[in-house]
N, C-alpha and C positions, 0 to 999 in steps of 0.2 A: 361521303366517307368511304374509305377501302380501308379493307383487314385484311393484315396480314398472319398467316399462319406459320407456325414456326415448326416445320415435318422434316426437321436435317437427319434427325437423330438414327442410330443403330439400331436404337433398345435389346441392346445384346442382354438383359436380363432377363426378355422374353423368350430367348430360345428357346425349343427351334420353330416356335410360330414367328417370330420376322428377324429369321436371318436367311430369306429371300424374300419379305412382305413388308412393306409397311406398317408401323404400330397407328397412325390416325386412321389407317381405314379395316382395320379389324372391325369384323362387326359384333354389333351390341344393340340389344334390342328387332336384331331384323334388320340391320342398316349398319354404313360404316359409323366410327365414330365420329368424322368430319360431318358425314349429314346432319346428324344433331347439333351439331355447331353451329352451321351455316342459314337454317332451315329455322333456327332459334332467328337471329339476329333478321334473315329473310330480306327487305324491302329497305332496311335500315343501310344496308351497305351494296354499291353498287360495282365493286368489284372484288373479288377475292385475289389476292397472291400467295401460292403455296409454296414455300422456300423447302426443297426437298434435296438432299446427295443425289448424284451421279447414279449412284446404285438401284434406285425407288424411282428415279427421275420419270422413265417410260410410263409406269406403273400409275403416278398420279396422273397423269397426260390422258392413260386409259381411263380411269375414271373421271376425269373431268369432261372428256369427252361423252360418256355415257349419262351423265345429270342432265337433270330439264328444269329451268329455271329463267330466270333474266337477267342474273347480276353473271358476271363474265368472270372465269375461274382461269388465272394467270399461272402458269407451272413455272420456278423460277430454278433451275438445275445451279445446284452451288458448288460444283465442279469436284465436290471431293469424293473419296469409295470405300473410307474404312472408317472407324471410331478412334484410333490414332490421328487421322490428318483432316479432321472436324474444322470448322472453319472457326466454329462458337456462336450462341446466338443471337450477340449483338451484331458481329461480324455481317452472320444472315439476312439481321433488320434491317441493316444498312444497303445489303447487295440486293433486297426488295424494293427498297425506296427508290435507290439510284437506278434499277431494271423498269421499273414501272414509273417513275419520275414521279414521284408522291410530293406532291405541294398543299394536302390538304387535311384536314383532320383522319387520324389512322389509328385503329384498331389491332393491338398485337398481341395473338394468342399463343400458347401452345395449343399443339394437334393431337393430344392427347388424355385432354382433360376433359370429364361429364360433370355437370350440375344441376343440383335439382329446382332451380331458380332460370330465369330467363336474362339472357345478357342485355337486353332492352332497358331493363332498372339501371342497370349500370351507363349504359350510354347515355339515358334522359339524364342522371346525377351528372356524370360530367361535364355534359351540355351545360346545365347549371352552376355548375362550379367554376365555368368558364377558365378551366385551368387544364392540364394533363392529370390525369387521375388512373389509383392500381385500386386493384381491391384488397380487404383485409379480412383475415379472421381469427378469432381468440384462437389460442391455442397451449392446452394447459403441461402438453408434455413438451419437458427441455429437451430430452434428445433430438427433436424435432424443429423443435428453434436452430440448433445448431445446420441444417440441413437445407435451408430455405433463409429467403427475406426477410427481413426482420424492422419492423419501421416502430418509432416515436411517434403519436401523433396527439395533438390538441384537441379540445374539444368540441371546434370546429370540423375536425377532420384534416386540418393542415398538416403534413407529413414534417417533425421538427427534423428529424434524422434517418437513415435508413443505412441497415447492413446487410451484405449477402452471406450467408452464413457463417452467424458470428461465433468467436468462440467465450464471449458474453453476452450474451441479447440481453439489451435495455428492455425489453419489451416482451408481451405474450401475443403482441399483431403480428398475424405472416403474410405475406404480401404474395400470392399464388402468382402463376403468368401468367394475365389477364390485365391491357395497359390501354388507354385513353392516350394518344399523343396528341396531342393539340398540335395545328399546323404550324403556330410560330415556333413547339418543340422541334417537328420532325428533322430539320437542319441540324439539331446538336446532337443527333445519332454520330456522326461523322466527327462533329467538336468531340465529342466524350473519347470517340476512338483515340483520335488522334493527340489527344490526353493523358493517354496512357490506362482512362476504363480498363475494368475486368471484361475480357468478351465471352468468355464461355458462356457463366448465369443469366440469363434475360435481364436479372434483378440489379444486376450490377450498371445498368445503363441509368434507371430509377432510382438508384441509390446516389449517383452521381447528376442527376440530374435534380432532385429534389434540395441538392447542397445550393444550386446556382438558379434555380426558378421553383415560385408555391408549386406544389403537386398535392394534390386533395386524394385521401380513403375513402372508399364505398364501403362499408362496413355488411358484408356478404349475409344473406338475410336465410341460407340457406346451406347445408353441406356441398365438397364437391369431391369429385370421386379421381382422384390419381390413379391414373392405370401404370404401376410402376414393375411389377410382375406378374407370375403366372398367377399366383394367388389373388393377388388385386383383379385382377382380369375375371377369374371366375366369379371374385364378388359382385363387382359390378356387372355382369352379366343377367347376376339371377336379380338384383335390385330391378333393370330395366327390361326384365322379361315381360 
């Protein structure tokens, strides 16, 4: 299996800790945030591909460089240099797939996000479900539904429907960026685009994809920490100290 990580972003809400850094490898805990990512999943995945701007591009190269591990850390520069001319991050999934010629079951995160759960639950459940599979979790405040994925699902876990931030959500499931593709999916990265998909949302690739093949919820067994500003940042700072 190879994951892909999705580090295009500016996080221009971080200024001015990365508006010349990287927001995945801020550290947290004594480590960047990526090593907690990578270091969860460990043996599970034999290669990483980190889809990062023009601007950060050297920067992960440097750290990729500097890891000591076995699984092989892919730097994929997605040619753009500002938060106006973003690619989006379907766009990204696709220009990973096609860079590293991804023919197999994949792994697609954001570079940004901590859990207090191990992403291994999540990959054995998909395994099992033998299907492409996101995660889910309750979520009781609306304004927040509006801001994020938003999925139907059965009692199975079968996804009936899914929206990227709606301005009705059916639902109180959110579907964070954390995605199981299954190998016969990874090919309708490119269908979807080419579709007319939303590309900015990661969710919008799972939203369209779940309408044309079963996509199964992992129903998230534990909180997970958005590093979405400076304030997010220091919380989770002192949680993983």
């Amino acid at each position: 299996m190879k994951c892909l990580i999705l580090a295009a972003g500016y996080a221009t809400r971080l200024y001015p800790l990365t508006e010349n850094f990287p927001k995945p490898l801020l550290e947290v805990g004594g480590k960047p945030i990526l090593d907690h990512l990578i270091e969860d999943l460990g043996e599970t995945v034999d290669e990483y591909i980190v889809v990062s701007n023009h601007k950060f591009a050297l920067i992960f190269e440097e750290w990729a460089a500097s890891r000591k591990g076995t699984a092989r850390i892919r730097v994929v520069d997605d040619g753009t240099s500002s938060n106006e001319t973003r690619l989006g991050a379907v766009r990204d999934i696709q220009l990973g797939i096609e860079t590293a010629a991804v023919d197999e079951d994949l792994f697609v995160m954001a570079g940004d996000n901590l859990l207090s759960f191990s992403l291994k639950d999540f990959v054995d459940y998909s395994r099992g479900a033998g299907t492409s599979c996101v995660m889910r979790y309750w979520e009781e405040n609306e304004a927040r539904l509006h801001k994020t994925g938003v999925a139907e699902v059965d009692k199975n876990g079968l996804i009936l429907s899914m929206e990227e931030k709606p301005a009705e959500p059916k639902s109180n499931w959110c579907c964070p960026p954390f995605y199981y593709i299954a190998a016969a999916d990874v090919p309708k990265v490119a269908e979807a685009i080419a579709s007319g998909c939303g590309v900015d949302a990661p969710g919008s690739f799972i939203a369209w994809l779940s309408a044309h093949v079963p996509v199964h919820a992992f129903e998230m067994p534990g909180p997970r920490y958005d590093i979405g500003n400076l304030e997010s940042y220091e919380e989770v700072k002192k949680i993983f100290a």
